[in-house]
C-alpha positions, 0 to 999 in steps of 0.5 A: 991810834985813838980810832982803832978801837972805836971801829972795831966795836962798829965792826963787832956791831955790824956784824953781831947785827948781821948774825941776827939778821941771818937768823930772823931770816932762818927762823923766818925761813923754817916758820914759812915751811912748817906752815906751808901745809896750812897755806897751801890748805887755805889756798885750795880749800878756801881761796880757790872755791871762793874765787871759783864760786864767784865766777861760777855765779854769773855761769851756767855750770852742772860740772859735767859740762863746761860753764858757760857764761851768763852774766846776771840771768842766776841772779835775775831768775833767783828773784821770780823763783817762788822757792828761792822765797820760800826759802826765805821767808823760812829761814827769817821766821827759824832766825826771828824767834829761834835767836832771841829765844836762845838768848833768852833762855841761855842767860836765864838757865846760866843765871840758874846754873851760876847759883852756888848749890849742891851738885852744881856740877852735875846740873852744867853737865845734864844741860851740856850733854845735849851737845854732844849729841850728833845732829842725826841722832838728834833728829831721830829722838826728837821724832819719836818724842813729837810723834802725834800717835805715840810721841812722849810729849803728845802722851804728857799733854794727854795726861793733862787733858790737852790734845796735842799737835801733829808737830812735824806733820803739820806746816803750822807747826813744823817750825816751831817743833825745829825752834824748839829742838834748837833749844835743846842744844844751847848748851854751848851758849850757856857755858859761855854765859856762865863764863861771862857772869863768873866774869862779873865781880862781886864787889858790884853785887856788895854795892848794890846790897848796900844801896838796899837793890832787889834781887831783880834791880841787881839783875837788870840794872848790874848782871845784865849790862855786865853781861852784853858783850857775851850777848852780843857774841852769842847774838852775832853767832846765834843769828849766822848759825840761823840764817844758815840753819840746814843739817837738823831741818835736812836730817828731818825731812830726808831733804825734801822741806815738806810738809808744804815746804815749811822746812825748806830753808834758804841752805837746804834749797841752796844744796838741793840745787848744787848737788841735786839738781847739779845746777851749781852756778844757780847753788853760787849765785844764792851762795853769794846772797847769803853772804852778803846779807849775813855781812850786812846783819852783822855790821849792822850789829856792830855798829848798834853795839856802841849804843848797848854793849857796855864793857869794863873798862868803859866809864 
């Protein structure tokens, strides 16, 4: 008699546990369907080119005919294509200096722009907007301003007395012309550097204020330590963007990279050879590369972070 009630109250929890189980399992059910759109996307427009672009990458294939296996001869011919290098060297020298100069510069203009004045505001905004410009309409502005015969900027050193470059018409100073158009769209950058530095307590300035720190001590020594894991973030985005720079250089050039090739970067010889000369399994191939050496420069990144990234929590 004692029994009865103690495995009724099993029985009621069997089934109670049965009753939640049958309504994860629907939830569960319901959450695979509502997500189905966005797998079967992934899977076509992601996983199926991936996986395709590696098979492709050891064939011959222009989509018209069928691909032919070749096993390395796309990756042997990369090597003693003298364009592929070209590409290369290009795209190492835009990375080189545009990266650091970016970071440079974003964290000076957000350490400006994090100043508490009148029309704070209004100055984030000015430097923000040149983000929202389209990349063509980009272009365009930037031909007119460093155009050798009537451009702005050549007509303000005229009136300083300093004869001007020919800029994008000249392959000694075609890169430097896109490093500097690239600065002028750091503004997505600064915005994260400001969150960064708003991120930063004041109590650290109070002390070091105390402590009788400069201006320049407290920058260094505080707001920059403070500030490396927004660095790292926006080095480790800055360098991916760069090796893969291509619509602004593209829109530029209408394609071709000149003068000389001196803007024939590793991405746009890549989409030349895939949907110019339909040589699609060569265009993989070079994909591939690119893939690789962007995996290694940001492990390598990760891995020399432990030495320089400093965060709050740390001791």
């Amino acid at each position: 008699m004692i029994q009865l009630p103690i495995k009724s109250s099993i029985n009621r929890r069997e089934e109670s546990e049965l009753l939640a189980d049958g309504i994860e399992r629907k939830r569960a059910k319901y959450g695979y369907i509502f997500a189905l759109p966005w797998i079967m996307g992934l899977l076509l427009l992601y996983a199926y080119p991936l996986v395709s672009s590696i098979y492709y990458s050891f064939t011959k294939y222009n989509v018209v005919s069928p691909a032919y296996w070749v096993g390395f001869d796309n990756y042997i011919q990369l090597f003693w294509d003298p364009v592929f290098w070209v590409g290369i060297k290009n795209t190492l020298y835009y990375a080189a200096i545009s990266v650091p100069l970016s970071v440079v510069l974003g964290i000076f203009l957000a350490m400006l722009l994090n100043t508490p004045i009148k029309g704070q505001g209004i100055f984030r905004t000015i430097f923000f907007i040149p983000t929202l410009v389209p990349v063509v309409a980009t272009s365009i502005i930037w031909q007119w301003l460093l155009n050798p015969q009537f451009g702005l900027v050549n007509q303000l050193l005229a009136m300083a007395g300093i004869n001007g470059p020919p800029w994008l018409g000249d392959p000694k100073w075609s890169k430097p012309s896109l490093i500097l158009m690239a600065q002028w769209g750091i503004g997505n950058s600064i915005i994260i550097y400001l969150a960064g530095l708003q991120d930063i307590s004041k109590d650290y300035d109070d002390a070091a204020s105390v402590d009788g720190a400069s201006g320049l001590r407290k920058v260094w020594s505080i707001t920059l330590p403070l500030l490396t894991p927004v660095i790292f973030f926006n080095m480790v985005m800055g360098i991916i963007n760069a090796l893969q720079v291509f619509t602004l250089p593209y829109a530029l050039t209408y394609g071709t990279g000149n003068p000389a090739n001196s803007l024939l970067f590793y991405s746009m010889y890549l989409y030349n050879n895939a949907f110019k000369y339909m040589n699609m399994g060569y265009a993989s191939a070079m994909a591939w590369i690119l893939f690789i050496v962007i995996m290694a420069i940001t492990l390598l990144l990760f891995r020399s972070s432990n030495r320089w990234v400093y965060y709050h929590g740390d001791d």
